[in-house]
Structure formats: structure tokens, C-alpha cells
LOMARDO-533465 format. One record per residue (C-alpha): residue number from 1; residue in one letter; x, y, z. Coordinates in pm, 1 decimal, decimal comma. Layout:
BEGIN
<NUM 'A' <X Y Z>>;
...
! end
This chain:
BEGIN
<1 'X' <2903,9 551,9 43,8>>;
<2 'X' <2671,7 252,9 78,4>>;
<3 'X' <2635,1 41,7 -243,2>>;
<4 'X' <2286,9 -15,9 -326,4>>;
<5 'X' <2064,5 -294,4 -274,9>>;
<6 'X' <2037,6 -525,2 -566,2>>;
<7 'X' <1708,8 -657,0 -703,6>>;
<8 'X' <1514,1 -855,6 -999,9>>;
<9 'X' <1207,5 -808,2 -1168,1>>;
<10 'X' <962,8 -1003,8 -1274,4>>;
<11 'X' <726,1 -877,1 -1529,2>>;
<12 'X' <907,7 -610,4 -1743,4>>;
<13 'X' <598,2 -417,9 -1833,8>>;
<14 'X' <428,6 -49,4 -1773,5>>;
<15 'X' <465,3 -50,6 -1404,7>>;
<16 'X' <778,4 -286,1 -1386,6>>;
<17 'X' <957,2 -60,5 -1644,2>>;
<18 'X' <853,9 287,0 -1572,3>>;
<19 'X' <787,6 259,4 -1207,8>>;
<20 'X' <1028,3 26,5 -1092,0>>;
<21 'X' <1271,6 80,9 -1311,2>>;
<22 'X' <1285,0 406,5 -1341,5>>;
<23 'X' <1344,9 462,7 -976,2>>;
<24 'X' <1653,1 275,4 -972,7>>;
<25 'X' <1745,3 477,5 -1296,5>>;
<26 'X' <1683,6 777,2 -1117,8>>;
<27 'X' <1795,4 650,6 -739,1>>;
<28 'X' <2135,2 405,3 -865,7>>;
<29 'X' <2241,0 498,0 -502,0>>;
<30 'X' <1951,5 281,8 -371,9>>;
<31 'X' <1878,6 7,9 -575,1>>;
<32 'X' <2017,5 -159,1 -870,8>>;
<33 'X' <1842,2 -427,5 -1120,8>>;
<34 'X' <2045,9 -734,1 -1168,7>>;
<35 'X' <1811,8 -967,2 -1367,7>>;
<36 'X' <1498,9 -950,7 -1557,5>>;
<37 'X' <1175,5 -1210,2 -1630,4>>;
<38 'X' <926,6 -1124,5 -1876,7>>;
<39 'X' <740,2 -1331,9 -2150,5>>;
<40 'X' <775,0 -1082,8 -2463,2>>;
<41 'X' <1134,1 -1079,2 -2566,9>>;
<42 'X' <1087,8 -700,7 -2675,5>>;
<43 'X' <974,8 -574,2 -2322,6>>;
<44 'X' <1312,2 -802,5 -2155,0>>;
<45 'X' <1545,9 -641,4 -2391,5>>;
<46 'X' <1420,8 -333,0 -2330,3>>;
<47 'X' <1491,0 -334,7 -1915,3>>;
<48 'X' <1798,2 -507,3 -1973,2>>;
<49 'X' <1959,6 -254,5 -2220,8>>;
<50 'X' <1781,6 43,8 -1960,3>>;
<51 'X' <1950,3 -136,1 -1654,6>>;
<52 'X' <2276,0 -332,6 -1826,4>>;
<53 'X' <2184,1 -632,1 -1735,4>>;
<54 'X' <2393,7 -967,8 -1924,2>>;
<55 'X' <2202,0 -1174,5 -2142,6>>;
<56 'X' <2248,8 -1492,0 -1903,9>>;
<57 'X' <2085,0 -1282,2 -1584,0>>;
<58 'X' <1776,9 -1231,3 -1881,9>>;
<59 'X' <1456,2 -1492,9 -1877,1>>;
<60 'X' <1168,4 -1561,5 -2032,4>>;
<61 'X' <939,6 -1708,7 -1697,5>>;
<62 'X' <974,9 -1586,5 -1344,1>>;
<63 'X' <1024,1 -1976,1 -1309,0>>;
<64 'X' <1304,7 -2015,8 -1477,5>>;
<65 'X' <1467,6 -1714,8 -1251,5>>;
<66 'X' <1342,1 -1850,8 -988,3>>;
<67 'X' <1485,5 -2112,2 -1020,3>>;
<68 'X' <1835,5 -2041,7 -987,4>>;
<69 'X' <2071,6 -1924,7 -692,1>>;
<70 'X' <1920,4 -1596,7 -566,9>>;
<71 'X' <2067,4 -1303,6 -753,7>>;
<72 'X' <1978,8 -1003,7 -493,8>>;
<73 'X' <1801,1 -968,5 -157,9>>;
<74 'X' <1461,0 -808,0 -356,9>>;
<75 'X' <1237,7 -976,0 -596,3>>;
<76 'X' <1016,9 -672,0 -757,9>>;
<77 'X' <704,3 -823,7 -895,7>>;
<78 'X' <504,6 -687,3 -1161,2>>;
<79 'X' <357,8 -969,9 -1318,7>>;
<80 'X' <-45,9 -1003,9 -1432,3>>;
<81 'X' <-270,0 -940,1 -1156,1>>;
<82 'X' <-360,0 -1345,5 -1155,1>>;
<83 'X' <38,1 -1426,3 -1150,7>>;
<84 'X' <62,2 -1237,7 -849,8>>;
<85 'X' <3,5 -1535,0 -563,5>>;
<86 'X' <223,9 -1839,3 -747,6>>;
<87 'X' <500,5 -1622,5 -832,5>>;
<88 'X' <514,9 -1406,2 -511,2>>;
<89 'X' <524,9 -1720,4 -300,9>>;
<90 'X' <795,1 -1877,5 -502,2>>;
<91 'X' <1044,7 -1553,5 -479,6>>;
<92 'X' <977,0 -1587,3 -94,3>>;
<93 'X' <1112,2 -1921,4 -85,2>>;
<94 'X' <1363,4 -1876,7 -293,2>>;
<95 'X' <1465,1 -1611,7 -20,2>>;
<96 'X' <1394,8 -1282,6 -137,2>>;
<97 'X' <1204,4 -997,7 -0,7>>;
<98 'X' <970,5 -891,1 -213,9>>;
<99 'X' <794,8 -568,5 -353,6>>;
<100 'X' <425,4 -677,4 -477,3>>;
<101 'X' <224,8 -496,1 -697,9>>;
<102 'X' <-156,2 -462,1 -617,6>>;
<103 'X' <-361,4 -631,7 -606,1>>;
<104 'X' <-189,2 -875,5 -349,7>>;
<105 'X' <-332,9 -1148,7 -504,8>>;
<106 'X' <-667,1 -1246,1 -680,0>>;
<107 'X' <-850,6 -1428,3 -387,8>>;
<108 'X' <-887,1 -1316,6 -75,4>>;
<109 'X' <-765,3 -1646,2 -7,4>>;
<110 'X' <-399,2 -1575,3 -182,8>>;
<111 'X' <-351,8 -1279,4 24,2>>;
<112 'X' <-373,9 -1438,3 364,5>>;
<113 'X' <-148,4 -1711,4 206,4>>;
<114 'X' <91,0 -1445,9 130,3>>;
<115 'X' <81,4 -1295,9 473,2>>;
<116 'X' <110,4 -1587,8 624,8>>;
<117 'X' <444,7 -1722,9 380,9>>;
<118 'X' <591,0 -1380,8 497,8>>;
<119 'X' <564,0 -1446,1 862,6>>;
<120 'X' <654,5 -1759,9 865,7>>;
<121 'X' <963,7 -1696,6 631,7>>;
<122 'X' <1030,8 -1392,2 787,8>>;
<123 'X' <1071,6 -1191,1 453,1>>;
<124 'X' <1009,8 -838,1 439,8>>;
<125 'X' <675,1 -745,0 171,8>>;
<126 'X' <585,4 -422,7 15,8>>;
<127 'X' <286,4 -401,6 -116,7>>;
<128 'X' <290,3 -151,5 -401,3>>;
<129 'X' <49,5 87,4 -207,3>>;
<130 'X' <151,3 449,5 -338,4>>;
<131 'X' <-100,3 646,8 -213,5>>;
<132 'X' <-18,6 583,6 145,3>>;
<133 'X' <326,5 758,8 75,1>>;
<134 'X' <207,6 1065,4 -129,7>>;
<135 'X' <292,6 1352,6 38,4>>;
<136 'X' <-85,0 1428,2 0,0>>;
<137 'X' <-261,6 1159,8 170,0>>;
<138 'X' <80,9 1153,8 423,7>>;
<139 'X' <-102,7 1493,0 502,1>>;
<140 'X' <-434,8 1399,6 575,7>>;
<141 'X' <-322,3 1102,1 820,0>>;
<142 'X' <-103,2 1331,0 1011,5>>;
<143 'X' <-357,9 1575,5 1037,9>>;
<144 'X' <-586,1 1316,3 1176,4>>;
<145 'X' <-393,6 1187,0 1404,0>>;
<146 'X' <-293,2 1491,0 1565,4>>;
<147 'X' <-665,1 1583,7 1635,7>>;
<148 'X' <-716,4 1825,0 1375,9>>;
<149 'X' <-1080,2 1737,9 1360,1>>;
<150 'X' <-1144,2 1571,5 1704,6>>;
<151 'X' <-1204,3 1219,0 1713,8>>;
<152 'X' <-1298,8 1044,4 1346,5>>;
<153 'X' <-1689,8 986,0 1295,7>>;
<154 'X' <-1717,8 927,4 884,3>>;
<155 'X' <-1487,8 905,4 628,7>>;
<156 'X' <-1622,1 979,7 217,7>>;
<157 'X' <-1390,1 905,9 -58,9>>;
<158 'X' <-1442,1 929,5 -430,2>>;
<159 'X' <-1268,4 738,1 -741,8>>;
<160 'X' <-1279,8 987,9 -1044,8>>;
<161 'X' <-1136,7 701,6 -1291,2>>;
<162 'X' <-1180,7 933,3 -1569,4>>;
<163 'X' <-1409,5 803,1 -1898,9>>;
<164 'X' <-1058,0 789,7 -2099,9>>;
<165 'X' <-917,3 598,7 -1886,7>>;
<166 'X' <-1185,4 382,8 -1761,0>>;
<167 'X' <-1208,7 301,6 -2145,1>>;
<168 'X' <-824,6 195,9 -2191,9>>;
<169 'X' <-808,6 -24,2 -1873,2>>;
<170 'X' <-1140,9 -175,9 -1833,5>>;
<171 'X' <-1298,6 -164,7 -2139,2>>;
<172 'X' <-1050,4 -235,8 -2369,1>>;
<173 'X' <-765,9 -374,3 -2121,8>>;
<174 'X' <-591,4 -553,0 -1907,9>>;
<175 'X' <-851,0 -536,7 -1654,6>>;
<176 'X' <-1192,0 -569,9 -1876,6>>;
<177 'X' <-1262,4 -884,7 -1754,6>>;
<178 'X' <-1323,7 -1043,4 -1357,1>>;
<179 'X' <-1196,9 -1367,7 -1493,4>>;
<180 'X' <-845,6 -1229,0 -1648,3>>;
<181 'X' <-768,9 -999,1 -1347,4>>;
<182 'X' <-1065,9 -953,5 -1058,1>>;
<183 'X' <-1313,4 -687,2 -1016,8>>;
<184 'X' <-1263,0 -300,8 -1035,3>>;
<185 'X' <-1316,1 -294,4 -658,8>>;
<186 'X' <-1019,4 -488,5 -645,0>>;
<187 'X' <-772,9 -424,5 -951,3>>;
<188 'X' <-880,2 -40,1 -926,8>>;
<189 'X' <-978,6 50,2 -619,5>>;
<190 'X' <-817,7 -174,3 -349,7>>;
<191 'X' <-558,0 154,3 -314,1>>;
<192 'X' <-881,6 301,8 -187,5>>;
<193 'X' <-929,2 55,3 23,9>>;
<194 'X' <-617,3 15,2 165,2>>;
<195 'X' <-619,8 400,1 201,9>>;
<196 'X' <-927,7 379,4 433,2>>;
<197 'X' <-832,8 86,7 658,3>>;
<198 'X' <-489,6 272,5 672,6>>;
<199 'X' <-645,4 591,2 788,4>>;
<200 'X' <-917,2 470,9 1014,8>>;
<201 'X' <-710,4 177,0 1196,2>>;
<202 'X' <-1006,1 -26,9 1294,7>>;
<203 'X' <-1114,4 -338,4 1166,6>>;
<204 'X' <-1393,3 -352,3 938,3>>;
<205 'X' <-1714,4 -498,9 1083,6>>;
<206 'X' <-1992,7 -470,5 811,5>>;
<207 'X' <-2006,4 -367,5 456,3>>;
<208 'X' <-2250,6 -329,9 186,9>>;
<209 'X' <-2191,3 -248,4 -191,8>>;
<210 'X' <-2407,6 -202,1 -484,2>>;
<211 'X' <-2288,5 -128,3 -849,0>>;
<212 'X' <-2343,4 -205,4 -1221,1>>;
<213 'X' <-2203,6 -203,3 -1591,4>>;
<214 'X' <-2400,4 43,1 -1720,4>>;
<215 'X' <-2262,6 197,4 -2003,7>>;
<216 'X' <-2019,5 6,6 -2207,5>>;
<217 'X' <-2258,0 -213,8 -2312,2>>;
<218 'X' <-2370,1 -318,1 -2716,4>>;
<219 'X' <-2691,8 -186,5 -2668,5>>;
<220 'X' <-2521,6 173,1 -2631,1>>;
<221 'X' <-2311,3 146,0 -2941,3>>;
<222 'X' <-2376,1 409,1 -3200,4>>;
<223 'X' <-2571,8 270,0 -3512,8>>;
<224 'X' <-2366,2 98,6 -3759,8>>;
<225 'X' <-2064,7 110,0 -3520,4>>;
<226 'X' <-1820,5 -208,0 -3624,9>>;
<227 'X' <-1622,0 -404,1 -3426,1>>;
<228 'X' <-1304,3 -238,6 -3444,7>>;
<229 'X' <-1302,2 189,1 -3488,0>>;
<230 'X' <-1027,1 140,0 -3724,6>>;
<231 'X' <-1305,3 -60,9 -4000,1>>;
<232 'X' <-1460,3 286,0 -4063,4>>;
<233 'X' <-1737,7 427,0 -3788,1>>;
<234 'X' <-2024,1 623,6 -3839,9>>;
<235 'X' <-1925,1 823,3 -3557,2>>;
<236 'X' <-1590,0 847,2 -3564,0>>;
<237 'X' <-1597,6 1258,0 -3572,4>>;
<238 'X' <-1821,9 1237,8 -3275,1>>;
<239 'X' <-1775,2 916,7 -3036,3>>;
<240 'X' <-1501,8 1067,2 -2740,5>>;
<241 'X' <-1385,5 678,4 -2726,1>>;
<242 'X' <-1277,3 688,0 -3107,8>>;
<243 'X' <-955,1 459,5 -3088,7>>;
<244 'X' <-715,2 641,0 -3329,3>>;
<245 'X' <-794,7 971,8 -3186,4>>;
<246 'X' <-658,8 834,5 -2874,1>>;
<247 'X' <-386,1 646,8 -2969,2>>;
<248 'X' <-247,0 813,6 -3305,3>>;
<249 'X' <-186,8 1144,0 -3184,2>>;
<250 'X' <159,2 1290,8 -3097,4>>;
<251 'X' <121,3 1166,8 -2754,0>>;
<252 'X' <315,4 843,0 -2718,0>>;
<253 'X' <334,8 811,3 -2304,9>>;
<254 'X' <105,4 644,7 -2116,0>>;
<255 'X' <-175,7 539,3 -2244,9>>;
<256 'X' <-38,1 513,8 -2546,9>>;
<257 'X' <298,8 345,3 -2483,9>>;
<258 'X' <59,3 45,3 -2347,8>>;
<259 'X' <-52,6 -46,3 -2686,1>>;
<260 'X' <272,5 -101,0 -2801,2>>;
<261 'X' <495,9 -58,9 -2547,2>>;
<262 'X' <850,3 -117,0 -2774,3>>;
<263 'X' <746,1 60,4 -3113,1>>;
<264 'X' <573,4 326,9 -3060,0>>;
<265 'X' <613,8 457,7 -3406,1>>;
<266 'X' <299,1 552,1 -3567,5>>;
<267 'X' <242,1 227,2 -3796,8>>;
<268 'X' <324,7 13,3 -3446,7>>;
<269 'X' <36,9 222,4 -3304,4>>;
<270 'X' <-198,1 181,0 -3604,3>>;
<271 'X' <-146,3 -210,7 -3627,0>>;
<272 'X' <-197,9 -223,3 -3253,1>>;
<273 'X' <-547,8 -92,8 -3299,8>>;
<274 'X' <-611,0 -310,3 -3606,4>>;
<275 'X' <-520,2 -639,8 -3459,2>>;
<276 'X' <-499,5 -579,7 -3102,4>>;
<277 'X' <-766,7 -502,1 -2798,5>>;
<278 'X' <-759,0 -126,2 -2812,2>>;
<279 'X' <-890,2 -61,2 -3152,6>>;
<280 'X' <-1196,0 -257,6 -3056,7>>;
<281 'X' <-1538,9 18,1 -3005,2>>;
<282 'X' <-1589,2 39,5 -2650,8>>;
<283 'X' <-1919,7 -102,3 -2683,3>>;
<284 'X' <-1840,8 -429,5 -2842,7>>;
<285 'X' <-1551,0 -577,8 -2654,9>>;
<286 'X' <-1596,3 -869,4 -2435,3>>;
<287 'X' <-1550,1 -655,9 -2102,5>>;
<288 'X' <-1761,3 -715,1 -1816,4>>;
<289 'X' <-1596,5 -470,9 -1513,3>>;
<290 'X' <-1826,3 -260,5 -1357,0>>;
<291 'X' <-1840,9 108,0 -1405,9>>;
<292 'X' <-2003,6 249,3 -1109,5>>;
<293 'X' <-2010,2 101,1 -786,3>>;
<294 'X' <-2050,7 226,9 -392,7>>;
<295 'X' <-1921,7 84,1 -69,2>>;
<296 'X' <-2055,7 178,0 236,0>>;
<297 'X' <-1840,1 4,5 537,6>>;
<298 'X' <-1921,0 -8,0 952,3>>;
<299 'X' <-1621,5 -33,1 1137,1>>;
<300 'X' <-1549,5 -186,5 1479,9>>;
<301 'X' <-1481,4 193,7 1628,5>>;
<302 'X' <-1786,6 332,1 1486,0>>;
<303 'X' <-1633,6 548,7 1185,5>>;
<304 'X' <-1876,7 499,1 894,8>>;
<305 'X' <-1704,9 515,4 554,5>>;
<306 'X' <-1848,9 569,7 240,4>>;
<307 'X' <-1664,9 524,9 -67,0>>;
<308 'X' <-1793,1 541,2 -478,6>>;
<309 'X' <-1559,1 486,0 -793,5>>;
<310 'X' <-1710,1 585,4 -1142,2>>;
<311 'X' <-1589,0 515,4 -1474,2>>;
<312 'X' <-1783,3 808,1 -1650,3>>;
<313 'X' <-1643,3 1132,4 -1499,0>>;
<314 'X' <-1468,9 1381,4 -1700,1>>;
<315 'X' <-1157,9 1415,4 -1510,4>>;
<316 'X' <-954,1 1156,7 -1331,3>>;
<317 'X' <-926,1 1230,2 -969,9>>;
<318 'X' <-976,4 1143,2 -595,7>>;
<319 'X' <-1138,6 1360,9 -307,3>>;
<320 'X' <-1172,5 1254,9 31,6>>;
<321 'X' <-1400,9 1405,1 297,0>>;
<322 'X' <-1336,0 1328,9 691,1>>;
<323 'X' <-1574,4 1428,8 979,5>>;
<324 'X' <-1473,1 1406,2 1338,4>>;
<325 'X' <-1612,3 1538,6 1698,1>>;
<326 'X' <-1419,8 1923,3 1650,2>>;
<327 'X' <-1435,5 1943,7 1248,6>>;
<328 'X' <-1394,3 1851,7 880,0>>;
<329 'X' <-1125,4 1782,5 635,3>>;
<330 'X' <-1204,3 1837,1 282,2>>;
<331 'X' <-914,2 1728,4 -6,8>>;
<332 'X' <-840,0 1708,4 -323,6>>;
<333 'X' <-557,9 1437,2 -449,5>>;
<334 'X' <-491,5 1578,6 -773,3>>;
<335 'X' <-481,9 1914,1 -656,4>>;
<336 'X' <-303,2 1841,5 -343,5>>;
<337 'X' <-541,2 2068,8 -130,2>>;
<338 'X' <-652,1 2036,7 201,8>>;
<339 'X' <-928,5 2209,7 383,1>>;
<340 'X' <-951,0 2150,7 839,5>>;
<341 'X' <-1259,0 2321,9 919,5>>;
<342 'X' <-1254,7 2360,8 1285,7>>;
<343 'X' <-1647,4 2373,4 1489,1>>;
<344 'X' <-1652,0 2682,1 1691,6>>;
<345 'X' <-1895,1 2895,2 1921,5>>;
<346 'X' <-2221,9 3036,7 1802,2>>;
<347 'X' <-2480,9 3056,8 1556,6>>;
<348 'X' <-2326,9 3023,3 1221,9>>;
<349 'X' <-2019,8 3116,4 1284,9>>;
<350 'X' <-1722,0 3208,3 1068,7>>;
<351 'X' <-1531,3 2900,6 1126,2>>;
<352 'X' <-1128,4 2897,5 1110,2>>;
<353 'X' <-1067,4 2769,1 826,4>>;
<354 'X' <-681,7 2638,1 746,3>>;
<355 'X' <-557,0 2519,2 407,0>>;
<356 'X' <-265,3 2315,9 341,7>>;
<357 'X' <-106,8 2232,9 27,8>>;
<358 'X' <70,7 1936,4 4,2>>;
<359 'X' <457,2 1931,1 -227,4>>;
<360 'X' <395,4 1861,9 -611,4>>;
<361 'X' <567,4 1561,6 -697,5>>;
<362 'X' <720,2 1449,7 -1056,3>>;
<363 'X' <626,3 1056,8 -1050,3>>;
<364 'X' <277,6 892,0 -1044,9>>;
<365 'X' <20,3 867,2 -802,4>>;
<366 'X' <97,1 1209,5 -610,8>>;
<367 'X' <448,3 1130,9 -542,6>>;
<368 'X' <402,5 746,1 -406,3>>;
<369 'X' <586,4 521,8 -629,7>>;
<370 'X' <872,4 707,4 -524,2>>;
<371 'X' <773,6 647,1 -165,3>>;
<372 'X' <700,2 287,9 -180,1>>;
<373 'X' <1043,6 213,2 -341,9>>;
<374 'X' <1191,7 412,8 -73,8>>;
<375 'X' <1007,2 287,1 216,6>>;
<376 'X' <1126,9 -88,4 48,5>>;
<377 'X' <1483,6 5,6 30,6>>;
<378 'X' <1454,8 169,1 421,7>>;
<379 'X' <1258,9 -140,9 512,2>>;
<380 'X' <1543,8 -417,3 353,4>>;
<381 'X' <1800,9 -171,6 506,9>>;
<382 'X' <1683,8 -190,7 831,5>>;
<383 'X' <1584,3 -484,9 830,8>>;
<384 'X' <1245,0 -403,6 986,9>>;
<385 'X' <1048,6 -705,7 1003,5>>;
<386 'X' <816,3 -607,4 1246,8>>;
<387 'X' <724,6 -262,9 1070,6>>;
<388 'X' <656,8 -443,8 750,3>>;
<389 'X' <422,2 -686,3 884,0>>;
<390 'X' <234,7 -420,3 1050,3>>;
<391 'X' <216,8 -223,0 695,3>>;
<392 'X' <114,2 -546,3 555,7>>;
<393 'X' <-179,9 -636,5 772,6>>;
<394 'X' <-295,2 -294,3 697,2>>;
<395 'X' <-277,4 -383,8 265,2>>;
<396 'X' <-446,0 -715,3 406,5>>;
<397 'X' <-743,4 -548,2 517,6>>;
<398 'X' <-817,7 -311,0 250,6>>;
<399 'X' <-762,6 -622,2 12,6>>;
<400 'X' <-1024,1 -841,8 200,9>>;
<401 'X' <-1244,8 -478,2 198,8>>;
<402 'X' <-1230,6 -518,1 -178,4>>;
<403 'X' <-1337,7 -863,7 -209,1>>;
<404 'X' <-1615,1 -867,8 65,7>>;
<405 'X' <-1783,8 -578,5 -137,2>>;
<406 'X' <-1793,4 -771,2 -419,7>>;
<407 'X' <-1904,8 -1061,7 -231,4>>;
<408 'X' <-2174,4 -846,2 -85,9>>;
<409 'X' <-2264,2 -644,8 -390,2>>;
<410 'X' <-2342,5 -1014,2 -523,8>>;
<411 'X' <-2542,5 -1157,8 -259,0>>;
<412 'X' <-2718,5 -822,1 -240,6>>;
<413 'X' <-2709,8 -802,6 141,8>>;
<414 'X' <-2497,2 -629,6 405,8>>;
<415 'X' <-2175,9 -885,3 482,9>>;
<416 'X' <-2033,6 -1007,5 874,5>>;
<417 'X' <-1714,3 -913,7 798,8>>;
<418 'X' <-1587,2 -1145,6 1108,5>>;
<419 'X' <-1787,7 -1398,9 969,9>>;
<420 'X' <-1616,9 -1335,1 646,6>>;
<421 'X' <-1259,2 -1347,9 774,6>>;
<422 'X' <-1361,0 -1660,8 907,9>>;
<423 'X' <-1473,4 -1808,2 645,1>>;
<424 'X' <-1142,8 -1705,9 455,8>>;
<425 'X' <-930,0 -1882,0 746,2>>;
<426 'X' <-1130,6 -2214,0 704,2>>;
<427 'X' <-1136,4 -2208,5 281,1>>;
<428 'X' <-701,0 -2144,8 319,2>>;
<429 'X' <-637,5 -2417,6 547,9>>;
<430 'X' <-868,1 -2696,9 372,3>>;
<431 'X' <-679,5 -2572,7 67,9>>;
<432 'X' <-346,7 -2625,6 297,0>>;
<433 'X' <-430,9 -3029,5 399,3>>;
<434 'X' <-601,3 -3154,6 57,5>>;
! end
């Protein structure tokens, strides 16, 4: 039997510990942790008791790991959003391939530069893209490539984030503010925008976007809310953002776990809220992500694509619409139904309809963490160079989607996006000679 590829992580958190992680747990045919970097000594001791890792293979800075004689072949990184660029660039020249959470990086600039280290290095990058390998939206591509629905014309794709959730992340969270992390176009929705440039395999040629924060704002705040829900709210039997009915209950996954990710007992939880980010009311923290915002992008074979993401939905889900020359597709992510409508002959007529229902998976995102650790270890394996480049050019252009709708939704007009690329180039390589 084949032993299985060794690899490190860097940042020992939500998605480095129960993503990561627990695929090798789960695969320990395919891939095996032999170090661990994280800041908060609870969260390293944590991985390295889950994955036996030796205290000495255990630090507290992907710098200091970095630093030493290369442990494995893979570096898995699952650091901040804006650690992302330095420390992805140093595993590459310290020689390892890499898996890359998303967002690539938090400048459009940083994710060319990361292309561009790969090629020239030759290392092999995943970019932490589940969706693409869900057996759901696996589905919809082979359906429209096969001509299900003629040639592609318009694509439509919705972001349910879900108010609960919209609250936890970008409210209250990691990602409440552009200048911790990067927009919601980017730290939320660039899997929608990879998604899109994946499907329609076109380069983008114009795009406009228009959005606002809207609702989690002081002025909405009920009257006589505090600071914190936990220093006694008026309307803590009625506000659906109340923190301690959220986070005190006998749930203790995610969400939860992120508010104390080591103790999750229930006085961890409670002093979590007190002290920490989570227990602050919704409409009084410092956040300033948007939570509604539309993208509407031309691209260089015609197919229009219209995408919206909305932080006040009831439900957290994503539905995709796809028109072509012959017929529709209709789906539902969370559901994992798909609907080909096919045109046919006369006036109204009773179209054939097909349905397909895509394999219920027990991971996140439909199946696709699974996938993308897969596809890594198949990648490394094989050492398919070529094939990975190709993927990542794809994650390149959903990334620089994300940012040239937020570059557009702030100049208020529709953006070149050949112009913008441009522009990109020249900023990286006057970064490159100063």
C-alpha cells in the first residue's frame, strides 16, 4: 500500500482543524500531518494531540516553521485571510506545494504574485475552492458541457448567507471589517466567483456592482440596547441576534465552537460573549462589510452573469439558474436538485423536463472539502503541474472578479476588465523593482 503524503499546517484554527485535519483523520491512507504553526498555544496543542505530532515539530509562527528543513512535500495554509500572501510565498520557497485557503490573497495584486511564484517555482497550488468539487455543482458543469441546454447565454447565481450567519462572520467576526480581512465579495463570495469563471470559461470583459450596509447599523439597534447582549437588553426575548441564545445553547459545533474553540464548556462560552467580539449587539460593533450586494459581469463569449449575495435571508443557501440556445438549468445547492428544461416544438408546450439529484455528502460545502483535499493529494501524486496551473488561473479569475466589483461598486461605474488586469500587471511589477 502507498504511504501517505506528509504535510504541515499553518494556522490550526476552524478550517485548519476541522477541514484539514479532519480529512487526514478520516483519510490516514492519504495524507498525514507532521507539524503544526499556530499563535494560540490552546488551538496547537489541540492538532498536535488530534494528529500526534512531537512537541519539537510544534510552533508558534509559520516563520519559525518555515524556517527550518522542509518537513513534508505540502504546506496546508489556513492562516488569517491578510496572512495569506507572505506566508504562502514563503512555504513555496521553502519548497512545498501548497493548499491555500480562500481568499488567495487580499489584493488582487498578491494573487498574481502567487501565480506567478508557482510558475516560476514550479510548485503545485490548491486553492481551497470546494464548491467546484461538490458532487452538486460537478453536476451542473457536466451537464453544461455536454449540451444539456445548447450553447450558454446567462448564468444567475444567488448567495443565501443566512441572517445567523451573516451575524457571526461579518458582524461580529473575523470578517466584519475590509481592513482586517477584505470585502464580502471577496472573503464570502469569491467561491461564487470562482464558480462562475469555472463554469463559463471565458474571460471576464466588463463588470458592474452595486451594494450597501444596510442593516447592521446603530441607527437600527433596539432602544436601550447596550453594547454587549450579555449587560442586560431590552430585547433580549425578542431580538433573533440575541448572543447567548446563540451561543449558550446545547449546540457546541460550529458556530459555536468559534467562540471558544478549546473550552467549549458553558462558562468558556459565557466569558467569550462577555469579553470577546460575539457578545457584542449586532448593531454596535465596529463592522463595516456589506450586506447586500449584486454583480452583474459581460464576458468575452457573450454569457451575461448575474450574481447577488444577501446577508438577511432566512436560510443559508445557493441557487443557480443557467440559460442556453436549447434550455434551462435550475438548482438548488443545499438541496442538491437539478432541473434541464429542454425548448421544444409548439405553442406552450409541455417541455421534458429531467431532474437530477446530486449524492448527499457528510462534510461541508456539499461534499467539497473532501474533494479539494483529494484533488491535492491526486495532484502532488501525480505530479500534475500543468493541471494545477490551469485550475489555478481559473481561482485567479474569479479572485480578480471579486476585487474589480468592489473596485467598480466604488467608483460607481461599469469596469474594463482588460484595462483592469492591466493595471494589476503594472502595480505588481513596480512593486517587484522598488
Amino acid at each position: 500500500m502507498m504511504k501517505p503524503l506528509e504535510a504541515v499546517l499553518v494556522g490550526a484554527g476552524q478550517r485548519g482543524r476541522d477541514a484539514f485535519g479532519a480529512f487526514a483523520l478520516r483519510f490516514p491512507h492519504l495524507l498525514k500531518f507532521v507539524a503544526v504553526a499556530d499563535p494560540d498555544e490552546g488551538r496547537r496543542q489541540l492538532f498536535a494531540q488530534q494528529h500526534n505530532i512531537p512537541p519539537e515539530r510544534c510552533f508558534s509562527s509559520w516563520q519559525e516553521l518555515l524556517e527550518r528543513p522542509q518537513f513534508a512535500p505540502i504546506c496546508a495554509n489556513a492562516t488569517m485571510d491578510r496572512e495569506h500572501l507572505p506566508s504562502a510565498l514563503a512555504a513555496m520557497e521553502a519548497g512545498y506545494h501548497l493548499l491555500l485557503e480562500k481568499p488567495m490573497a487580499h489584493t488582487a495584486e498578491g494573487c498574481m504574485e502567487i501565480v506567478e511564484t508557482a510558475r516560476r517555482l514550479r510548485r503545485i497550488v490548491q486553492i481551497c475552492h470546494p464548491l467546484r468539487y461538490s458532487p452538486f455543482y460537478a453536476k451542473v458543469k457536466e451537464l453544461l458541457a455536454a449540451g444539456e441546454i445548447g450553447t450558454l447565454t446567462a448564468l444567475t447565481m444567488v448567495e443565501n448567507v443566512g441572517y445567523w450567519h451573516f451575524a457571526h462572520s461579518y458582524v461580529r467576526g473575523n470578517w466584519a471589517r475590509v481592513d482586517r480581512s477584505g470585502p464580502v465579495i471577496l472573503t464570502k463570495t469569491c467561491h461564487d466567483m470562482d464558480i462562475a469563471a469555472w463554469l463559463v470559461d471565458a474571460p471576464a470583459r466588463r463588470v458592474i456592482s452595486i451594494g450597501e450596509l444596510r442593516y447592521f447599523r446603530k441607527e437600527f439597534a433596539p432602544e436601550g440596547a447596550p453594547e454587549r447582549c450579555t449587560d442586560g437588553c431590552p430585547a433580549e426575548d425578542s431580538c433573533p441576534f440575541y448572543a447567548p441564545a446563540a451561543y449558550l445553547g446545547a449546540n457546541t459545533d460550529w458556530p459555536v465552537s468559534a467562540i471558544s474553540p478549546v473550552d467549549r464548556s458553558y462558562e468558556a462560552r459565557k466569558r467569550a460573549l462577555e469579553t470577546g467580539p460575539y457578545g457584542r449587539c449586532v448593531f454596535r460593533a465596529d463592522n463595516d462589510a456589506l450586506d447586500h450586494q449584486m454583480v452583474l459581469v459581460e464576458f468575452a463569449n457573450g454569457v451575461l452573469f448575474n450574481f447577488t449575495v444577501s446577508g438577511c435571508t432566512s436560510e443559508c443557501f445557493r441557487t443557480i439558474r443557467a440559460l442556453g440556445t436549447k434550455g434551462e438549468l435550475d438548482g438548488h445547492a443545499e438541496k442538491r436538485e437539478i432541473r434541464v428544461d429542454r425548448f421544444a416544438q409548439g405553442v406552450w408546450p409541455a417541455l421534458p423536463r429531467h431532474f437530477y439529484h446530486t449524492q448527499a455528502m457528510y462534510d461541508a460545502h456539499g461534499g467539497g472539502d473532501t474533494g479539494v483535499m483529494k484533488n491535492l493529494v491526486r495532484l502532488v501524486r501525480s505530479d500534475d503541474f500543468a493541471g494545477a496551473m490551469q485550475s489555478l488561473e481559473i481561482a485567479l479569475e474569479g479572485h480578480l472578479l471579486s476585487f474589480a466589483a468592489e473596485r467598480a461598486r466604488l467608483d460607481g461605474v461599469p469596469l474594463d476588465m482588460e484595462t483592469y488586469r492591466q493595471r494589476i500587471r503594472a502595480s505588481l511589477g513596480a512593486a517587484a523593482q522598488a
